[in-house]
C-alpha positions in Angstrom: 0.0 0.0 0.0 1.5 3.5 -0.9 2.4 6.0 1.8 4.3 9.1 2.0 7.1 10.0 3.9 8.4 13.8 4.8 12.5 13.9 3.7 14.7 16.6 3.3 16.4 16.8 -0.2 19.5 16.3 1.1 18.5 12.9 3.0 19.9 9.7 1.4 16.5 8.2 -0.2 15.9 11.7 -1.5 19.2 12.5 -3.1 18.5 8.9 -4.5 15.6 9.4 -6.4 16.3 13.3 -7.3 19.6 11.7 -8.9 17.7 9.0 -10.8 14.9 11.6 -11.9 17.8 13.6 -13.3 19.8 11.0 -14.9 16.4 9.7 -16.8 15.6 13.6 -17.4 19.3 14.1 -19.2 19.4 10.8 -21.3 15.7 11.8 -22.9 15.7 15.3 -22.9 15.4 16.7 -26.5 18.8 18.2 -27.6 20.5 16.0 -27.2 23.7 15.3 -24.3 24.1 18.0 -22.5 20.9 19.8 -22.9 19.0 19.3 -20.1 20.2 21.3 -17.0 20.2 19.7 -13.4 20.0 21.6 -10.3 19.7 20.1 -7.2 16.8 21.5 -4.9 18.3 23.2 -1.3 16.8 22.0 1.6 15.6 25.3 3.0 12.8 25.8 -0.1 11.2 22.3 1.3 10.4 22.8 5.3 7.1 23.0 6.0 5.3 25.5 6.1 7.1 26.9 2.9 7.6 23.7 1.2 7.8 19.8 1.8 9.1 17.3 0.2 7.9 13.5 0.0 9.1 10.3 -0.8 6.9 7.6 -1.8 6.9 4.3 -0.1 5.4 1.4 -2.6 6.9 -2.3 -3.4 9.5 -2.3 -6.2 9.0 -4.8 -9.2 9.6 -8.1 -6.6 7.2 -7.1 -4.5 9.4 -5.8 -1.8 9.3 -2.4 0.4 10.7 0.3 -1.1 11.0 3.8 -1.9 10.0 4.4 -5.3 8.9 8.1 -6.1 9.3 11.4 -4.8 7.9 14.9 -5.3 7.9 18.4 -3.6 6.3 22.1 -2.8 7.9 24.8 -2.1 6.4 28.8 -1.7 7.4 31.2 -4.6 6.5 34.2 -4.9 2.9 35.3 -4.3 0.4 35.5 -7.6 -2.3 37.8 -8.5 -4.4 36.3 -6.2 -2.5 35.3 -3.3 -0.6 32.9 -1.9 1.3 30.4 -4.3 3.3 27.1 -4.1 5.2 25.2 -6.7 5.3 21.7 -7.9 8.6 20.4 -7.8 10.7 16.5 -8.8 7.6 14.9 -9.2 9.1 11.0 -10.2 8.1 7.5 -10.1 10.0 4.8 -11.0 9.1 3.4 -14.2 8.1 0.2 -12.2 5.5 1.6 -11.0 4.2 3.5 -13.6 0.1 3.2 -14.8 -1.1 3.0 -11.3 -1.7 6.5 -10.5 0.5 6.9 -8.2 1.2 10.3 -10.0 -2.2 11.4 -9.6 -1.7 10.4 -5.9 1.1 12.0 -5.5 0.1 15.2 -7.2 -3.0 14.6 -4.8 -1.1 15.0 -1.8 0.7 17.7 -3.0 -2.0 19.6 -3.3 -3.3 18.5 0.0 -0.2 19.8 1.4 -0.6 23.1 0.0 -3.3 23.9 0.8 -2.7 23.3 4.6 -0.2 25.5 4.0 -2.5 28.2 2.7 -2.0 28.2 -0.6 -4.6 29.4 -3.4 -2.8 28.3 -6.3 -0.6 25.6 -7.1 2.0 26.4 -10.6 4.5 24.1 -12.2 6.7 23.9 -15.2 7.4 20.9 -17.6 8.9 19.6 -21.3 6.6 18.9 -24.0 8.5 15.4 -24.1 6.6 14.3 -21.1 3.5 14.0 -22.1 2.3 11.6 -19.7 3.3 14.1 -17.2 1.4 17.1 -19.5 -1.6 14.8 -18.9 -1.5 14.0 -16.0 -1.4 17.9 -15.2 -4.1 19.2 -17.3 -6.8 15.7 -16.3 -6.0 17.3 -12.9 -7.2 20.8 -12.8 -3.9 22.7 -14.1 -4.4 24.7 -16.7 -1.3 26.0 -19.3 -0.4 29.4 -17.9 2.5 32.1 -19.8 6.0 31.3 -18.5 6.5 32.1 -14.3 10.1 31.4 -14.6 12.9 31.3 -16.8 13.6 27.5 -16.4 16.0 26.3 -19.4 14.4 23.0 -19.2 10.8 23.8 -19.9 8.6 24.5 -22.5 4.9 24.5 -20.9 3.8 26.2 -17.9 0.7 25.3 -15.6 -1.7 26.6 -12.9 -4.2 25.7 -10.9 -6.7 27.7 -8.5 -6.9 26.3 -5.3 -9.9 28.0 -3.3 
């Protein structure tokens, strides 16, 4: 059964799986070798209540315990209409993959915001993923105009949370 578990970045599991999201991210990324930009997410941006950051407990592919996903928050600056959090290293390993533990994980996410006080929720992402740009937009977010100047993306989303 899934569960969640609160990590900092810098935490062993989480390096794990931020390094294994990254590594997948730079050998598909369009471009080419070299393209794709990784920057490792500071601590700081993901304690609660300006951010948190999860890792996702599931079985791997023998059936065992393990941790297999992981995903963040973390407060950027306030929108138009108020407070405003950001979707962060949201990855699954591929094993577990079509059992929507992304839309679980996104749920929680969102959960976590809003305890936080959040009203809107904003992420970026590559047109590549396009599992990922679906996931998003059967979830609420809508495409948005560029919130940041992220090398890596190409599509922008939001979502109003009250």
């Amino acid at each position: 059964m899934v569960s969640w578990r609160e990590e900092s970045v810098d935490d062993a599991a989480a390096h794990r799986l931020l390094t294994e999201y990254f590594e997948a991210r730079a050998a598909d990324f369009p471009g080419g070798p070299g393209a794709y930009r990784t920057v490792f997410p500071t601590a700081d941006q993901f304690v609660p209540p300006r951010g948190v950051f999860l890792v996702v407990e599931d079985v791997d592919d023998r059936g065992l315990p393990a941790d297999v996903g992981c995903g963040g928050i973390r407060e950027i600056a306030a929108g138009a209409t108020g407070r405003r959090f950001e979707v962060k290293h949201l990855y699954l390993r591929p094993v577990t993959r079509g059992r929507g533990l992304g839309r679980a994980l996104l749920g929680e996410l969102e959960r976590e915001a809003r305890g936080f006080g959040a009203v809107e929720l904003v992420l970026d992402t590559n047109s590549s993923l396009t599992a990922a740009g679906g996931l998003y937009r059967s979830s609420g977010f809508v495409n948005i105009p560029a919130y940041n100047d992220n090398p890596n993306a190409t599509n922008w989303y939001s979502k109003r949370l009250d």
